[in-house]
Each structure stands twice: as structure tokens, then as C-alpha cells.
C-alpha positions as a printed NumPy array, in Angstrom:
array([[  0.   ,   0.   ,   0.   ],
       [  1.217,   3.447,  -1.556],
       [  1.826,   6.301,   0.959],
       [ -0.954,   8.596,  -0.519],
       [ -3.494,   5.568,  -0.494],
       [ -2.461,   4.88 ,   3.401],
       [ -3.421,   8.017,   4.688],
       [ -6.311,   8.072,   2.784],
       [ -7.448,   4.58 ,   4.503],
       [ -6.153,   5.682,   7.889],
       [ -7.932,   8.972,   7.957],
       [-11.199,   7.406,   6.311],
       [-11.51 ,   4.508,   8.525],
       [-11.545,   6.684,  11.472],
       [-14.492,   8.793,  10.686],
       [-16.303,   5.526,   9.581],
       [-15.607,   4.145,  12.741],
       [-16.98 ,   7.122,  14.816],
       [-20.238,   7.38 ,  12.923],
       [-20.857,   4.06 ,  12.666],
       [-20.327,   3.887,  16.765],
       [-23.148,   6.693,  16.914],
       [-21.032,   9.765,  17.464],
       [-20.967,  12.636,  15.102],
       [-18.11 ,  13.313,  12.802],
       [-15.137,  15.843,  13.686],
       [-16.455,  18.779,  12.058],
       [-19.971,  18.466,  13.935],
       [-18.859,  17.782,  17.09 ],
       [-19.056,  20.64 ,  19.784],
       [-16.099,  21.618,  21.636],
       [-14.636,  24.249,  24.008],
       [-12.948,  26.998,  22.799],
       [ -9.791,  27.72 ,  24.   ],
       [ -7.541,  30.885,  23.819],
       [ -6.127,  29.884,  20.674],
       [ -9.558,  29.408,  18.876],
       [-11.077,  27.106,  17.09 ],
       [ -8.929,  26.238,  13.616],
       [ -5.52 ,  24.007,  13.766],
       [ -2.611,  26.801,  13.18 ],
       [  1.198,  26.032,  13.269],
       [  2.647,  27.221,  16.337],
       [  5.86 ,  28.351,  14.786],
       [  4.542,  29.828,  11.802],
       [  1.105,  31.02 ,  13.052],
       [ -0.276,  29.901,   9.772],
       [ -3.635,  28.052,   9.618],
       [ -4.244,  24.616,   8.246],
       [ -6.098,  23.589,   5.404],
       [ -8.454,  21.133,   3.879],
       [ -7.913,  17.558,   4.78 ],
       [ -5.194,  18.998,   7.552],
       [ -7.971,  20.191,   9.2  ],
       [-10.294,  17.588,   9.919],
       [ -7.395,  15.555,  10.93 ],
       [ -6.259,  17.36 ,  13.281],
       [ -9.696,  17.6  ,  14.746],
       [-10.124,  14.396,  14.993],
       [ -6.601,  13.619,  17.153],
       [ -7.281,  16.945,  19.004],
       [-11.331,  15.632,  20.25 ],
       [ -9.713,  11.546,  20.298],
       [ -6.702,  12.6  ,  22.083],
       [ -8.279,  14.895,  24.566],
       [ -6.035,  18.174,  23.668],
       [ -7.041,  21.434,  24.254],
       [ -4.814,  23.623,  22.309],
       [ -5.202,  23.872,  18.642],
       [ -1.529,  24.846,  18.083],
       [  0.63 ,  22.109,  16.297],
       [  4.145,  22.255,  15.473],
       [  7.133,  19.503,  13.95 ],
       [  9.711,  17.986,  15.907],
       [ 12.139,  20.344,  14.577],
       [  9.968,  23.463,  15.004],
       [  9.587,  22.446,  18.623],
       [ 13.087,  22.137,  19.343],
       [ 13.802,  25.687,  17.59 ],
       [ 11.197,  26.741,  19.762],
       [ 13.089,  26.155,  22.918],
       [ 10.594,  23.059,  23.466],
       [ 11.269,  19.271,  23.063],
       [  8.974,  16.116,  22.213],
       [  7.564,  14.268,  25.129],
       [  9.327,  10.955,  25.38 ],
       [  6.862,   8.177,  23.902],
       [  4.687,  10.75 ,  22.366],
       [  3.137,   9.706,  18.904],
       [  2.787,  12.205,  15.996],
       [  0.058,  13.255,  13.645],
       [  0.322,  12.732,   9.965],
       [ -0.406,  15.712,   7.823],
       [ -0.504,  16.171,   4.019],
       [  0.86 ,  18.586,   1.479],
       [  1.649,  18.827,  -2.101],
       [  4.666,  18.653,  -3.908],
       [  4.429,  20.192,  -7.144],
       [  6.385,  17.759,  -9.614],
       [  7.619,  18.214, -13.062],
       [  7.239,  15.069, -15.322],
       [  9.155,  15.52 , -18.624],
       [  7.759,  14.475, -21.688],
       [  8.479,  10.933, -23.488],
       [  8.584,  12.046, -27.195],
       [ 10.439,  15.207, -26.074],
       [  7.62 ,  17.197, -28.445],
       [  5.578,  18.224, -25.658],
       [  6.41 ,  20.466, -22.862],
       [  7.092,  18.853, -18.946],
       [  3.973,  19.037, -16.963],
       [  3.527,  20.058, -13.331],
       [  1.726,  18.151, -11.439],
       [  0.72 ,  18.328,  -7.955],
       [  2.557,  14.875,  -6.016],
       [  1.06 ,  13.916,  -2.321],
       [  3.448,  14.054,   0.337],
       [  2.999,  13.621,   4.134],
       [  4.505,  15.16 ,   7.407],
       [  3.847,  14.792,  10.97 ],
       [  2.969,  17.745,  13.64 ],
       [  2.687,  17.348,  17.194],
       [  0.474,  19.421,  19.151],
       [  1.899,  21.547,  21.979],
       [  0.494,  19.549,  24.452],
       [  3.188,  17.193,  23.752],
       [  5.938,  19.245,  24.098],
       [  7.647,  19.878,  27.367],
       [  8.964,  23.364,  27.289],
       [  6.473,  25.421,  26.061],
       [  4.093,  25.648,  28.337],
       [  4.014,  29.326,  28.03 ],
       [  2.271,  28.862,  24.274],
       [ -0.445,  26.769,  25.798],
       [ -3.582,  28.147,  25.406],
       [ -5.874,  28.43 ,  28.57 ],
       [ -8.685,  26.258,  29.038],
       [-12.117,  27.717,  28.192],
       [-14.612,  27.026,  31.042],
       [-16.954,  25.544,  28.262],
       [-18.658,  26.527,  25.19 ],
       [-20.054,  30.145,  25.24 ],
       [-21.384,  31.844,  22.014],
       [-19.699,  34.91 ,  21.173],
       [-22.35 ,  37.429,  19.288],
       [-19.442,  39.893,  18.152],
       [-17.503,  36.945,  16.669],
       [-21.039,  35.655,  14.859],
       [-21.976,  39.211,  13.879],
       [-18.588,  40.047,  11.708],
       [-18.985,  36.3  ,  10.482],
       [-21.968,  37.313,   9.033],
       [-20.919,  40.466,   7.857],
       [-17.96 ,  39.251,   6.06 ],
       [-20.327,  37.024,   4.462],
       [-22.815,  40.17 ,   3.535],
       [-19.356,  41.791,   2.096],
       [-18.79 ,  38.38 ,   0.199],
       [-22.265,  38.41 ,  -1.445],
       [-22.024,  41.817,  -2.26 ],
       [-19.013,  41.674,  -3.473],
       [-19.894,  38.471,  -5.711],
       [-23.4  ,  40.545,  -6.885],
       [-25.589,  37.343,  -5.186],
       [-29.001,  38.362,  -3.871],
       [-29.619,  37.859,  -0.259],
       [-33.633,  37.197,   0.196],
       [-34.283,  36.823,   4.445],
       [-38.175,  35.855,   4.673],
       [-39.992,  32.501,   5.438],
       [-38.372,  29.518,   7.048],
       [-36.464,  28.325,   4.495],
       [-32.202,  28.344,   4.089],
       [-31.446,  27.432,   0.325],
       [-29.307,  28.388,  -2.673],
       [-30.342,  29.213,  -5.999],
       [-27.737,  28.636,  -8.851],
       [-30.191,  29.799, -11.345],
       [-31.167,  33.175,  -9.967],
       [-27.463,  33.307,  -7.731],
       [-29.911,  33.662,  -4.807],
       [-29.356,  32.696,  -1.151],
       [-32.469,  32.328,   0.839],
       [-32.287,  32.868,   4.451],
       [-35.207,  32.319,   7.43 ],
       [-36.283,  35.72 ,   9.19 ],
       [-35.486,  34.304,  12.624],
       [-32.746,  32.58 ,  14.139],
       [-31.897,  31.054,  17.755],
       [-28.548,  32.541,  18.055],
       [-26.532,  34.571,  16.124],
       [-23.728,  31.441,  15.411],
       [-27.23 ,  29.807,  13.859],
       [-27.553,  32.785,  11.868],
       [-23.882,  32.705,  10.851],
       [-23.49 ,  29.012,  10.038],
       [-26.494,  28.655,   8.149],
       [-25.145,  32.053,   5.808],
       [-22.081,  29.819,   5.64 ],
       [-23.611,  26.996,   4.436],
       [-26.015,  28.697,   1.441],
       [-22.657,  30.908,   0.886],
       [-20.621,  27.68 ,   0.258],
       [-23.194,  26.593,  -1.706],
       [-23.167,  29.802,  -3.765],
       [-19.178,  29.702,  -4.615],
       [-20.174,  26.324,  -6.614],
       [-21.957,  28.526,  -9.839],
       [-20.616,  29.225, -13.115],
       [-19.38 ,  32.572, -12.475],
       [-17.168,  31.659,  -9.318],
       [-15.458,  27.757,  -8.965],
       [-18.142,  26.346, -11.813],
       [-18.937,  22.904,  -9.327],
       [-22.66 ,  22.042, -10.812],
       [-23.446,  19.779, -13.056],
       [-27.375,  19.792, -13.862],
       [-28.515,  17.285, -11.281],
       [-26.366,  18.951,  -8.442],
       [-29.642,  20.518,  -7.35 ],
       [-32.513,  18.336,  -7.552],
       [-32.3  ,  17.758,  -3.684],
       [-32.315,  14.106,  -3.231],
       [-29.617,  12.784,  -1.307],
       [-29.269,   9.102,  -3.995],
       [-28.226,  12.037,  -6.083],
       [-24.497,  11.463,  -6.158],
       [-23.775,  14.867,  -7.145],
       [-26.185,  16.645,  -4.581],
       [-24.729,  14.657,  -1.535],
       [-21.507,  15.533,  -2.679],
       [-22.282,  19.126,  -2.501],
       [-24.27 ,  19.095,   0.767],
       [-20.896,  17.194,   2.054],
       [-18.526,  20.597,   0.329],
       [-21.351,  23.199,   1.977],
       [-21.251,  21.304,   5.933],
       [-17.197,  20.893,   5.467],
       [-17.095,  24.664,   4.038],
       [-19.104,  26.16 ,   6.828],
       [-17.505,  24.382,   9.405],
       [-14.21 ,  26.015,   8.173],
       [-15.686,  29.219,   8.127],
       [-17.349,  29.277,  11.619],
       [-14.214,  27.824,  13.39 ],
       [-12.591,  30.504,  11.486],
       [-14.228,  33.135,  13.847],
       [-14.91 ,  30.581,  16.754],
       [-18.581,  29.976,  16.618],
       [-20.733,  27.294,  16.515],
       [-24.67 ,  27.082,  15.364],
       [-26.565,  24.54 ,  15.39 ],
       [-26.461,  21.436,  12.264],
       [-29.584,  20.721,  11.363],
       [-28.798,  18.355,   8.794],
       [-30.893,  15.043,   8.632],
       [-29.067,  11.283,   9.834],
       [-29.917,  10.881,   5.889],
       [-26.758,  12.663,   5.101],
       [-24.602,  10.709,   7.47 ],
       [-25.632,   7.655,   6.593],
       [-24.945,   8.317,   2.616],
       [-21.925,   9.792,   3.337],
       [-20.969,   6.783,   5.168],
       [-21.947,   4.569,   2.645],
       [-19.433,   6.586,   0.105],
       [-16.42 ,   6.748,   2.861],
       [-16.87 ,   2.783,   2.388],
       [-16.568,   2.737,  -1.109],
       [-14.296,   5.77 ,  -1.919],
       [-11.891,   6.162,   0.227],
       [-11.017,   9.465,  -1.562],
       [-14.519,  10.915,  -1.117],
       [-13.822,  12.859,   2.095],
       [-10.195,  14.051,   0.957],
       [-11.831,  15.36 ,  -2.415],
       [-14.734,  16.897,  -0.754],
       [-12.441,  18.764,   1.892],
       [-10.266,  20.396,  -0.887],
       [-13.64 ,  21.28 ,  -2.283],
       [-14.827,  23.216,   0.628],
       [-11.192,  24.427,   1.058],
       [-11.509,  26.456,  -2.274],
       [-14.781,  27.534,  -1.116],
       [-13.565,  28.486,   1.818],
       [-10.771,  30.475,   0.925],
       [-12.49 ,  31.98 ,  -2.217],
       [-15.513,  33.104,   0.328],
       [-12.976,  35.042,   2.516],
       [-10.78 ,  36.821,  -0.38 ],
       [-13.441,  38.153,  -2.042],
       [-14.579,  39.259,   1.225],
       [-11.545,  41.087,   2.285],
       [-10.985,  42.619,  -1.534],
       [-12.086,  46.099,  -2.506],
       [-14.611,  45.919,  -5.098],
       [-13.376,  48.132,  -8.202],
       [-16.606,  50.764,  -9.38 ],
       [-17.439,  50.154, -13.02 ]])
């Protein structure tokens, strides 16, 4: 077994294993905030993880029983003045290598492509040494209404940046490639409801033509044996996730057990599913939050 495909089949199995034992997967489960938020960063660099990274590191940070969010490498803990607990096992990470394959018949020019590598991170509870990074312990989950309030208004900035109608009325959340039109209820409980459902339809939104093109024409027909729909709905919870633990909040998921169990049913049979739907909602993710932060040119 290759590397690449061992990861894949390590990570995979993992979230099978916790959804088929009746607990929810990483990026649904509820956890306190500590000081240093919500998203894996790299201690040493102070640079957030992405995609896959993240949900990985999740899931060792909830099975391990870690507080801090902040990972670093052996060597990056050691620069750091710090030093690896003995007996302490590492975390496997990914990244990509960009490779250039020369041509055979010499005619055509190389290619780069993108090659899967792997590293391993420990996080800084593992470290003797640098205690003073260590984040302090939250006394549990509390909302934070000015964190949910400039979630949602860097996702107003987004959609107004991107030209997408924002319709709040009724008590339905939805996207509308046809019209580029999110739909949002008129009430909320909380404003980290209100902020990770405007994630969700906003992921959603980043799929049309105009922005990453990710439809195909049965993306929408909202029936979960739809291959391409529950592939979407899979992009849109990942994407939000990332975007809510971006400015540490958490709503509420009111997706149905449908989705879990089709999604488990594809983690059995692809075991690339998850890592293709993560770099998905990565590009979503990051696309939401630069066109956020840009300065729309007048016309």
C-alpha cells in the first residue's frame, strides 16, 4: 500500500468508525474553545491549516483529549526552545509537492503536477517546554455574538461583493444557482445559527458558473441518492464548518441522519470521497474570505 493511499485509509476509517459507533463526525462535534480558537494553526509559523489537515487534526485533538489547537514539527519544537515528550506519537499531515514530469517524445512540454506528500505535527500539548504557548482552558462553550456578527458580515461583504441576492423571509435556508440567490429564514436562535447557516447557502453559492463552476445539472434536484447533490451538501457542511471555526462559533447542524448515513456509505466505497470533498470546501472556503476582504473596483 502506496503512501498517498495509506493516509487516505487511515484517515477514512476513522471517521467511519466514529459514525458508525453513533457519534458525530469531527467537524460536527461541539467543543470548548480555548484561547487559541477554534482552527488548527502552526505554532511556529502562526499559519492556519487547510483542507484535509484540518479535519485531521480535529479528529486527534477531540480523540486525544487536547485542548490547544496549536501544532508544530519535531524540529519546530526544538527551535522553539521546546522538546517532544518521550513516547509521544505524531500526527500525519498532508501537502503537495508540485512535480515536473518531462515528456516521453520530447515534443511536448514537462507538466507540473501536484505529487502527495505527508509530514507529521505534534500538538503543543506534547511538548515539554512550552508551556508558556499553551492556550488556557475555556470554562466551556459560550457563544460569542461579536464573533457571529462580523462572520456574518464578512459574508454580507462576500455576497455583495460576488453581486448574489440575499432574500431573508420565510423559514427556508437554500441556494439558488439559477437566480445566484441565497435564501435565508427571518429568525434565528442565536446569532452562530444565523452565521453558520449564511455559511452553508454561501458555500453553496461559490459552486456557480461565475465563481469555482462545481454544478453539473442534477447537483440541485435535492435528493440525497443524487451522487452529485450529496456531494455538494458534504462541500457546503465541510465549508461552513471552516468558516465558523474561522471566527470561533458554533450554530446549530440541522442536517438530517440521511446525510450521514450516505456519506458513510461513500467513505466505504471511496476512500477518496472525504479528501476530495475537503479540498472542495477548502476552495470555497478560501475563495468566500478573499473576495470578502478585496475592494470591489466601481465600473
Amino acid at each position: 500500500m502506496s503512501n498517498q493511499t495509506d493516509i487516505q485509509d487511515v484517515v477514512t476509517n476513522k471517521i467511519i468508525e466514529l459514525i458508525e459507533g453513533g457519534e458525530l463526525p469531527p467537524w460536527r462535534r461541539p467543543w470548548d474553545i480555548s484561547q487559541d480558537g477554534m482552527m488548527p494553526y502552526n505554532v511556529s509559523t502562526k499559519a492556519n491549516y487547510n483542507g484535509i489537515n484540518i479535519l485531521i487534526l480535529w479528529y486527534e485533538a477531540l480523540d486525544r483529549g487536547f485542548s490547544s489547537n496549536g501544532w508544530v514539527t519535531y524540529k519546530q519544537a526544538q527551535a522553539l526552545g521546546g522538546q517532544v515528550k518521550k513516547g509521544e506519537k505524531s500526527v500525519r499531515c498532508i501537502f503537495f509537492k508540485p512535480i515536473e514530469i518531462e515528456s516521453e517524445d520530447g515534443d511536448e512540454e514537462s507538466k507540473i503536477i501536484p505529487c502527495r506528500r505527508t509530514f507529521s505535527v505534534f500538538n503543543l500539548e506534547q511538548v515539554d517546554g512550552l508551556d508558556h504557548l499553551l492556550p488556557g482552558k475555556a470554562d466551556g462553550y459560550s457563544e460569542v455574538v461579536e464573533e457571529a456578527t462580523l462572520c456574518i458580515e464578512q459574508l454580507q461583504r462576500y455576497c455583495s461583493n460576488e453581486s448574489i441576492d440575499v432574500s431573508q423571509q420565510g423559514n427556508v435556508a437554500a441556494y439558488s444557482p439559477s437566480k445566484d440567490l441565497i435564501r435565508l429564514p427571518t429568525g434565528f436562535h442565536s446569532a452562530g445559527d444565523h452565521a453558520a447557516t449564511f455559511a452553508h447557502e454561501c458555500i453553496h453559492s461559490t459552486g456557480h458558473r461565475s465563481r469555482l463552476d462545481r454544478f453539473d445539472k442534477t447537483t440541485f434536484n435535492f435528493s440525497m441518492e443524487d451522487e452529485s447533490y450529496a456531494y455538494e451538501e458534504l462541500i457546503a457542511e465541510l465549508g461552513a464548518a471552516f468558516l465558523c471555526a474561522q471566527f470561533n462559533i458554533q450554530g446549530q447542524h440541522t442536517q438530517h441522519a440521511c446525510y450521514l448515513k450516505h456519506w458513510l456509505g461513500k467513505l466505504k466505497e471511496d476512500k477518496t470521497f472525504l479528501f476530495k470533498a475537503s479540498a472542495a470546501a477548502n476552495k470555497a472556503f478560501q475563495l468566500i474570505l478573499q473576495s470578502a476582504n478585496s475592494k470591489r473596483v466601481a465600473a
